[in-house]
C-alpha positions as a LaTeX table, in Angstrom:
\begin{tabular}{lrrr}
\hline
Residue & $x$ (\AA) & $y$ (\AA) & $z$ (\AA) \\
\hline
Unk1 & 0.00 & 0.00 & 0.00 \\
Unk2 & 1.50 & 3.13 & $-1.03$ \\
Unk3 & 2.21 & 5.68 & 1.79 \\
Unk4 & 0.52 & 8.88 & 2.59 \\
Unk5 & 3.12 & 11.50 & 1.64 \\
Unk6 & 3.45 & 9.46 & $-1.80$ \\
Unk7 & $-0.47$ & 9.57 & $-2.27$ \\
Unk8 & $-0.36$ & 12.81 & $-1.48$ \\
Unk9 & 2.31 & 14.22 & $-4.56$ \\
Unk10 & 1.14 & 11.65 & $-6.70$ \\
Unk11 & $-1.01$ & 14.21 & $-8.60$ \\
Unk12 & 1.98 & 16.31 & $-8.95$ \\
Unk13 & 3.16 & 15.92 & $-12.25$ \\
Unk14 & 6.86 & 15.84 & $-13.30$ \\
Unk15 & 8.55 & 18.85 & $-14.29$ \\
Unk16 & 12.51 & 19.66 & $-14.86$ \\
Unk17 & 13.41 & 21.55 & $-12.01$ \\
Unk18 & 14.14 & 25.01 & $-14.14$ \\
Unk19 & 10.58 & 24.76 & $-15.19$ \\
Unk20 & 9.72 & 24.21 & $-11.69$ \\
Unk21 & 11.76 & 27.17 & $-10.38$ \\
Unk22 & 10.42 & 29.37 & $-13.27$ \\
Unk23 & 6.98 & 28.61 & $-11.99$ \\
Unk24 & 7.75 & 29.25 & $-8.09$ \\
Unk25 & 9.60 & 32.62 & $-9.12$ \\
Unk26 & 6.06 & 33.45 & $-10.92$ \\
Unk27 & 4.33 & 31.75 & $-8.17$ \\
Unk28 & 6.20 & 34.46 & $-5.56$ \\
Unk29 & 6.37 & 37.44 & $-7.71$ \\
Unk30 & 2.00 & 37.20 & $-7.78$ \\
Unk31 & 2.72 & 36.77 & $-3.65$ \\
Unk32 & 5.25 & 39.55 & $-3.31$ \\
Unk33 & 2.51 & 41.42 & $-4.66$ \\
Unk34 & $-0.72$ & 40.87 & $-3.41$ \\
Unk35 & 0.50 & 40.67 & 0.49 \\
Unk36 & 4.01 & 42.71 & 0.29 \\
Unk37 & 7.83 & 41.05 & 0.59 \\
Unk38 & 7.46 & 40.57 & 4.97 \\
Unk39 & 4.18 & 38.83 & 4.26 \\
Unk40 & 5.33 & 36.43 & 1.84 \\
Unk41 & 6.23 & 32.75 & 3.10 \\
Unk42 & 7.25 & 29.01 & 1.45 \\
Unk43 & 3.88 & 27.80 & 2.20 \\
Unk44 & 1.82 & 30.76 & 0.27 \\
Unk45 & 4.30 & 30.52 & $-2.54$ \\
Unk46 & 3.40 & 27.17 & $-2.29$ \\
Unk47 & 0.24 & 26.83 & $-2.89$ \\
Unk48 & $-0.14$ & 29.38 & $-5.24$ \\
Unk49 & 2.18 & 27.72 & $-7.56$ \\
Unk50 & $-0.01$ & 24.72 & $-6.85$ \\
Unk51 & 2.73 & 22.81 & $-5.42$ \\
Unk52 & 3.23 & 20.76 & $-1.65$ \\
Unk53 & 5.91 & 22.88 & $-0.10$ \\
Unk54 & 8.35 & 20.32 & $-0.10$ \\
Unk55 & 8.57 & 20.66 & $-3.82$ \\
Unk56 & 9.41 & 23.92 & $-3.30$ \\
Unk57 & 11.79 & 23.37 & $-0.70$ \\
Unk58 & 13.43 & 21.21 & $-2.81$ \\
Unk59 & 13.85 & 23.81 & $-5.31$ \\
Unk60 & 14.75 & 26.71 & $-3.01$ \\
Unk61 & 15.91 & 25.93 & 0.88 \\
Unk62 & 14.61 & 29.52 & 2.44 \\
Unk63 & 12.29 & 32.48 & 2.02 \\
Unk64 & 15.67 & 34.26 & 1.24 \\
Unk65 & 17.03 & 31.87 & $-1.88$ \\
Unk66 & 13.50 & 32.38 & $-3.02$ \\
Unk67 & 13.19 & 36.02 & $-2.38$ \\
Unk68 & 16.85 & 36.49 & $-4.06$ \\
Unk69 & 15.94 & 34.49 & $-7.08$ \\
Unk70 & 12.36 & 36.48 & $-7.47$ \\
Unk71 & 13.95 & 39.59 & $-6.85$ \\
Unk72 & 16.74 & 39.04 & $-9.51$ \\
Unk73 & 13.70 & 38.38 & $-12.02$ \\
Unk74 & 12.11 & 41.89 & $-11.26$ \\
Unk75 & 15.56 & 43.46 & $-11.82$ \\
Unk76 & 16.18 & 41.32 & $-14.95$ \\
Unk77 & 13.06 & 43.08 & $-16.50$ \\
Unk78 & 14.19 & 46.34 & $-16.40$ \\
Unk79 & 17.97 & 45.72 & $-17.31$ \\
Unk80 & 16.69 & 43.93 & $-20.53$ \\
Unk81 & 14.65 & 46.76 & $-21.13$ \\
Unk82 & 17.84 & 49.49 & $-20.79$ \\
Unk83 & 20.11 & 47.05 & $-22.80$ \\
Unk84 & 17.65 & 46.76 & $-25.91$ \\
Unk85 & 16.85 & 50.77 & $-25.35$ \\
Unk86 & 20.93 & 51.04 & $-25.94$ \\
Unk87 & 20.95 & 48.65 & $-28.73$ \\
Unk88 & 17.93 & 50.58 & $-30.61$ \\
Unk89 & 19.16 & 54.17 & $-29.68$ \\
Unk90 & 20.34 & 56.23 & $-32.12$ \\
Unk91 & 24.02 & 56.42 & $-32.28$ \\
Unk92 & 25.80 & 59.66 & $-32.31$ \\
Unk93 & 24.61 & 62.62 & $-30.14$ \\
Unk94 & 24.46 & 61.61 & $-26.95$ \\
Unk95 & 21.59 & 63.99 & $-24.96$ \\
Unk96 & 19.40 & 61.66 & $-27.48$ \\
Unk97 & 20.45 & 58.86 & $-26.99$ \\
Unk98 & 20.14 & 59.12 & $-23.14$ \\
Unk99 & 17.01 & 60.60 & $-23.15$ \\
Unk100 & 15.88 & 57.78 & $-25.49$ \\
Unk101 & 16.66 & 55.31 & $-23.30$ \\
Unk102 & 15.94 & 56.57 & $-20.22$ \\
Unk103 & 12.49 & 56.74 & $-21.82$ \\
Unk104 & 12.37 & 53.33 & $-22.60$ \\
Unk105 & 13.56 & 52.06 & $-19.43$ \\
Unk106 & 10.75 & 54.72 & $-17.33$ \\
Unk107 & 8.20 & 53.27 & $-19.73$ \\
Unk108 & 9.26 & 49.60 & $-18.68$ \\
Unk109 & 9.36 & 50.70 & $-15.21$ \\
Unk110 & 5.63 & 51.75 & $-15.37$ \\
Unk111 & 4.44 & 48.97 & $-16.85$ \\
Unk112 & 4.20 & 47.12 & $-13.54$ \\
Unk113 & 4.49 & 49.62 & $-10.78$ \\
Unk114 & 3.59 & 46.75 & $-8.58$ \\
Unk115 & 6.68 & 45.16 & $-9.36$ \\
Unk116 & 8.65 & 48.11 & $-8.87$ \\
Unk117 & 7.09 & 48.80 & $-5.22$ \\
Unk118 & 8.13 & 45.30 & $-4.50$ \\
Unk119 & 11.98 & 45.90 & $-5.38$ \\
Unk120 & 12.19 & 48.84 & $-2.72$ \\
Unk121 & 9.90 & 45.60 & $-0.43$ \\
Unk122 & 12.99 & 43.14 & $-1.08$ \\
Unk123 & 15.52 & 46.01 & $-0.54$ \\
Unk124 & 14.02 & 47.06 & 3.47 \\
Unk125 & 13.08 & 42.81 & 4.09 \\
Unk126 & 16.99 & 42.14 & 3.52 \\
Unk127 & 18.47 & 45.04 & 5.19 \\
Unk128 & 15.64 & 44.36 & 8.10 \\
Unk129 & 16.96 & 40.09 & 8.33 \\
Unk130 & 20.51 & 41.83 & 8.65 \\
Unk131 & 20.88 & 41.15 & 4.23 \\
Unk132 & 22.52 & 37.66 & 4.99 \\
Unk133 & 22.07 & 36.29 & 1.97 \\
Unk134 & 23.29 & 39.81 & 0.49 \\
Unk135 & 20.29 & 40.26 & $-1.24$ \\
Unk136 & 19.92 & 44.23 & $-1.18$ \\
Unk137 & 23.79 & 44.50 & $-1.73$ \\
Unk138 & 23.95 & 42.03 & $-5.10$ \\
Unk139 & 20.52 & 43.97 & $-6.51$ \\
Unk140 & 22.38 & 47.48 & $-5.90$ \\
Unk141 & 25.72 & 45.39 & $-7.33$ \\
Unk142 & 23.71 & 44.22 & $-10.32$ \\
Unk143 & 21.92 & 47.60 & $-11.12$ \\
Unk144 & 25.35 & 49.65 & $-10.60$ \\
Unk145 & 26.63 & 47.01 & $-13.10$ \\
Unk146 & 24.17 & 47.66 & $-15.56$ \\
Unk147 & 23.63 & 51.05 & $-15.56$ \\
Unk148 & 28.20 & 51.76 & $-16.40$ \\
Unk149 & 27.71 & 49.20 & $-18.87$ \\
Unk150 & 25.14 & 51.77 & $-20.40$ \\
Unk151 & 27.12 & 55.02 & $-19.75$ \\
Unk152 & 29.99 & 53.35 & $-21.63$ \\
Unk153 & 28.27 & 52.66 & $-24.66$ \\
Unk154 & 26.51 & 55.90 & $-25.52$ \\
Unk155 & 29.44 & 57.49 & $-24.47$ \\
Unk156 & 31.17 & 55.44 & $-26.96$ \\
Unk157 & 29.12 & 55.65 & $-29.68$ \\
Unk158 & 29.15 & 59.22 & $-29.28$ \\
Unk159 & 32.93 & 59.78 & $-29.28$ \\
Unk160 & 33.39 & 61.52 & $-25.86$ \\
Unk161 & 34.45 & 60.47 & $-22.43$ \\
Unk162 & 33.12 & 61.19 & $-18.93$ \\
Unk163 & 34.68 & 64.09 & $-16.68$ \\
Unk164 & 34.00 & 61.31 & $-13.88$ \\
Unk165 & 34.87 & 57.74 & $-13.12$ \\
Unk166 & 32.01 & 55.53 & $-14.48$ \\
Unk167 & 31.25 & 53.80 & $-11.60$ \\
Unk168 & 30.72 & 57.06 & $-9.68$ \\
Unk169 & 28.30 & 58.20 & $-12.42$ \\
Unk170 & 26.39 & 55.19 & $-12.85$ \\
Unk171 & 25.55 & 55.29 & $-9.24$ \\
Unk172 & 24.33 & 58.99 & $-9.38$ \\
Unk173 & 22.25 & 57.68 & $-12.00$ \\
Unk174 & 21.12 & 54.59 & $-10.66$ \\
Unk175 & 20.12 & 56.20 & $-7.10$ \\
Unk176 & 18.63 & 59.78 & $-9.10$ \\
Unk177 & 16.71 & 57.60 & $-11.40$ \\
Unk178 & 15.84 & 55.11 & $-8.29$ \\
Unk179 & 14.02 & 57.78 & $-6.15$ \\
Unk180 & 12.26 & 59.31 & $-9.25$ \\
Unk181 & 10.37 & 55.77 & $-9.68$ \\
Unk182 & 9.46 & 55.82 & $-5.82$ \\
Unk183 & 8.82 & 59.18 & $-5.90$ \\
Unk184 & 6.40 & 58.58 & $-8.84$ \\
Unk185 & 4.67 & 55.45 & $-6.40$ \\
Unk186 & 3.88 & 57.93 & $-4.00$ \\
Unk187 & 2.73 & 61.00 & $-5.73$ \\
Unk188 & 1.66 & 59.53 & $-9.32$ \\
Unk189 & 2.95 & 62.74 & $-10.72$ \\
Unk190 & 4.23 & 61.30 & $-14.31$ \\
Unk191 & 5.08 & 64.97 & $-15.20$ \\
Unk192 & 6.89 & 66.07 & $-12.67$ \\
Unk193 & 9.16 & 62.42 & $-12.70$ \\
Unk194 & 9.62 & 63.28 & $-16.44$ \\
Unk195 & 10.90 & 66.94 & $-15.39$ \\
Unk196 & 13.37 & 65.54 & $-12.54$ \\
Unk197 & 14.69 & 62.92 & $-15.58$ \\
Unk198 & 15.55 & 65.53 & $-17.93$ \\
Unk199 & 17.49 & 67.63 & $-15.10$ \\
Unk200 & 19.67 & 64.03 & $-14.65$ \\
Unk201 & 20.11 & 64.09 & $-18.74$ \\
Unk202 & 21.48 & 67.81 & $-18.77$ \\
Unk203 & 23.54 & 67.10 & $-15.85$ \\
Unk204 & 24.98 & 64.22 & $-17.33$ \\
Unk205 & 25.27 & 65.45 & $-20.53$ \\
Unk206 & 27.50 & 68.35 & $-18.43$ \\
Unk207 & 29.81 & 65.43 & $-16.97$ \\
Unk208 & 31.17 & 65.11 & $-20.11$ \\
Unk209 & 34.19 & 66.34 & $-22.03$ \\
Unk210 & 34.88 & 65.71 & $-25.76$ \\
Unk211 & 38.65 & 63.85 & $-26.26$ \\
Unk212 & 41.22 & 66.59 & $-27.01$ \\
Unk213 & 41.23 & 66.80 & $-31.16$ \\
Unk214 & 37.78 & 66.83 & $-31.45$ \\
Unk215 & 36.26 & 69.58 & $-30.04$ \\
Unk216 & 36.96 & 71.78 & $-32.71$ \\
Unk217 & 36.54 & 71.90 & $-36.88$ \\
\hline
\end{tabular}
């Protein structure tokens, strides 16, 4: 006679376990959402994945390994959306192609303010549980990453260099940019987070200085 725990995850069918963390990341994501990042737990994940909560602590030990990996997702959606708003940017001039981007990446942004508000969630949960799993350290990490990976390329496509190091910039950028989006969750004000982002693009525009040779005709 089979056993109770096997009865039980019989109905459960087999899935490769990629598929099965794709699902729980969804699965915590709808969570994170609907009852806020402190609120979350295994067993709500869980079931809204549809899934005895030994299947997903067999995909993900803690709260935290699933918190990191759902919180790498939301930041994965808006670092595509920056890299293909570099790749389709015009090349040359570079107040355009900044502004272009930056439009493209505020316009990813507020496609799922949700999501966003639950990125600033992750952030205070990990610093609150003392960030041991370095949760709110790797998302700043990954973001600072992504953001001098940008600077770089419309700076080189536009044939000038940056008064600044890079990594300083980016993470004026990164934090100016940061507390326009939670600025814009509090106060809904789309114009005035569009006036703050043009500001950042004429003061970055500003931290540049053309290479000596080419500043003149």
């Amino acid at each position: 006679m089979p056993s109770k725990k096997s009865a039980k995850n019989a109905h459960v069918p087999y899935v490769s376990i990629d598929t099965r963390r794709a699902q729980l990341i969804e699965a915590a994501i709808k969570v994170m959402k609907r009852e806020g990042v402190s609120k979350t737990t295994t067993r709500l994940v869980a079931a809204e994945a549809g899934v005895p909560l030994s299947i997903l602590h067999y995909c993900y030990e803690t709260k935290a390994d699933l918190i990191r990996a759902a919180s790498r997702a939301l930041a994965a959606e808006l670092i595509d959306a920056s890299r293909d708003a570099v790749a389709e940017a015009a090349e040359g001039e570079l107040a355009t192609s900044v502004r272009s981007a930056f439009r493209a990446v505020w316009a990813a942004a507020l496609r799922d303010v949700d999501a966003q508000l639950c990125t600033y969630e992750v952030i205070t949960w990990s610093l609150r549980e003392g960030d041991r799993s370095r949760i709110a350290r790797d998302q700043y990490l990954e973001y600072d990453e992504a953001v001098a990976a940008f600077l770089r390329s419309v700076a080189d496509a536009a044939g000038v260099e940056y008064r600044y190091p890079v990594e300083a910039l980016a993470r004026w950028v990164f934090v100016t940019f940061d507390g326009m989006m939670l600025a814009y969750i509090v106060d809904r004000d789309a114009r005035r987070a569009l006036a703050t982002m043009d500001i950042m693009i004429d003061a970055l525009v500003a931290a540049v200085r053309v290479p000596v040779g080419q500043g003149s005709s």
